[in-house]
C-alpha positions as CSV (number, residue, x, y, z in Angstrom):
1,X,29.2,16.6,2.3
2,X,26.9,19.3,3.2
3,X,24.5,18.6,0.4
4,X,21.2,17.5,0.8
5,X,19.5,14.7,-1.2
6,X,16.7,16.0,-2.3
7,X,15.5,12.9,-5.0
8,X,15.8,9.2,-5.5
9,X,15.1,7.4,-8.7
10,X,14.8,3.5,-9.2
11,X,15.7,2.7,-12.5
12,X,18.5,1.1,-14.9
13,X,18.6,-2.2,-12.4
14,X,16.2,-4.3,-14.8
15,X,12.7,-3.5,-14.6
16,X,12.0,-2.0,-11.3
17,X,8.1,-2.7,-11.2
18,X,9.2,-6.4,-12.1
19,X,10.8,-6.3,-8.6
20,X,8.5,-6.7,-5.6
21,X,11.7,-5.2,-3.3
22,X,10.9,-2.1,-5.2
23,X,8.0,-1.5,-3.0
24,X,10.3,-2.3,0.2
25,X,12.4,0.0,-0.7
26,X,9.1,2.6,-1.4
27,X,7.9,1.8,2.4
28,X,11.7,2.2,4.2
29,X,12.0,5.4,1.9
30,X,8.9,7.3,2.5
31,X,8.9,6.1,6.4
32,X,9.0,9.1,8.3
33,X,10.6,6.5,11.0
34,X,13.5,5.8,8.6
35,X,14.4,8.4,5.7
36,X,11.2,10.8,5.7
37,X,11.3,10.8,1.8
38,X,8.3,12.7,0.7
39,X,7.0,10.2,-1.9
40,X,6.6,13.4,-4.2
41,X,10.5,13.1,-4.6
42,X,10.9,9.6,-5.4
43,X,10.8,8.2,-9.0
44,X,10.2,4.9,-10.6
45,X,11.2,4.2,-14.2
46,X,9.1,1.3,-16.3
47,X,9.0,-0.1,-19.3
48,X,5.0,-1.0,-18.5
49,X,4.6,-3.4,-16.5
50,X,0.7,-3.3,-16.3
51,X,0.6,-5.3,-12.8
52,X,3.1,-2.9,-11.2
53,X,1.5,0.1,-12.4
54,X,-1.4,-0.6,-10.9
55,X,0.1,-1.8,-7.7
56,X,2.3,1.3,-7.5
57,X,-0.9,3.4,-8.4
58,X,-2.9,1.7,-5.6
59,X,0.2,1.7,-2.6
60,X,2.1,5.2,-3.9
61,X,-0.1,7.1,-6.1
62,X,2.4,10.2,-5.1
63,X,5.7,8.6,-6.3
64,X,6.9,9.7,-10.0
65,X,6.6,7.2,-12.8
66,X,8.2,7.3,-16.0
67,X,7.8,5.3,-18.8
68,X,10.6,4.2,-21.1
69,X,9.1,4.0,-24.9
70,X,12.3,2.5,-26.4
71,X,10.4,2.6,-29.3
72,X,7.5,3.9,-30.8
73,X,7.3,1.0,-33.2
74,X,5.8,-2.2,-32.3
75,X,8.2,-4.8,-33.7
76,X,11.4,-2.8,-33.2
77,X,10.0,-2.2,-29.4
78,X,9.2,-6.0,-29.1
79,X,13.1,-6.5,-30.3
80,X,14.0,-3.7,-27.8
81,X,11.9,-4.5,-24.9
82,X,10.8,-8.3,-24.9
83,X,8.0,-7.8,-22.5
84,X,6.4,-5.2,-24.8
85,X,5.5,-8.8,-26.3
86,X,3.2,-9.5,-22.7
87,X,2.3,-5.6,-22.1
88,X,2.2,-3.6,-25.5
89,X,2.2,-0.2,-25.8
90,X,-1.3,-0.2,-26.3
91,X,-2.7,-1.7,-22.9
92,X,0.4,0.3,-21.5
93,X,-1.0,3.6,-22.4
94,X,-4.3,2.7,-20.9
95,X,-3.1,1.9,-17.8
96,X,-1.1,4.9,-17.9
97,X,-4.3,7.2,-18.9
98,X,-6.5,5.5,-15.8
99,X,-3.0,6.4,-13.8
100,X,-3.2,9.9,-14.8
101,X,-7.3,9.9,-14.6
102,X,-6.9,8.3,-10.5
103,X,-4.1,10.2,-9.4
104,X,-3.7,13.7,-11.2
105,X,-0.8,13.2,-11.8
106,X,1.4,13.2,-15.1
């Protein structure tokens, strides 16, 4: 009541970059039309999905992205996160590092 939202974060609902709605739900929230959300304030959590990084790099370079490591081992990550098994850490981090390099951003 009274209280301004001031942030949104999409995480903890499965892998939101596994979920095209995700980007939907990007578009209606930074839509000046609909809730005006500066994309500066809106966060995504992954565990690396290389395709969605991109695609959220490409369509919303400004939204926040944060990585969830699990793991910094490869076989106790692979147990953790079975789709380190498609996208290891590895090809994760480059994508990451091109992320930072095209957008500024960390």
């Amino acid at each position: 009541r009274g209280q301004k939202v001031d942030g949104i974060s999409l995480m903890g609902m499965g892998e939101p970059l596994g979920n095209p709605k995700v980007f939907d739900a990007l578009r209606i929230l930074s839509s000046p039309e609909l809730f005006g959300f500066s994309t500066r304030r809106l966060n995504v959590s992954t565990v690396g999905v290389i395709p969605g990084i991109v695609k959220l790099t490409k369509e919303f370079p400004q939204v926040n992205l944060a990585f969830s490591l699990h793991s910094p081992f490869t076989e106790e990550r692979n147990r953790l996160v079975p789709l380190n098994r498609m996208f290891p850490m590895k090809d994760v981090f480059d994508v990451l590092d091109e992320r930072i390099r095209t957008t500024g951003r960390r």
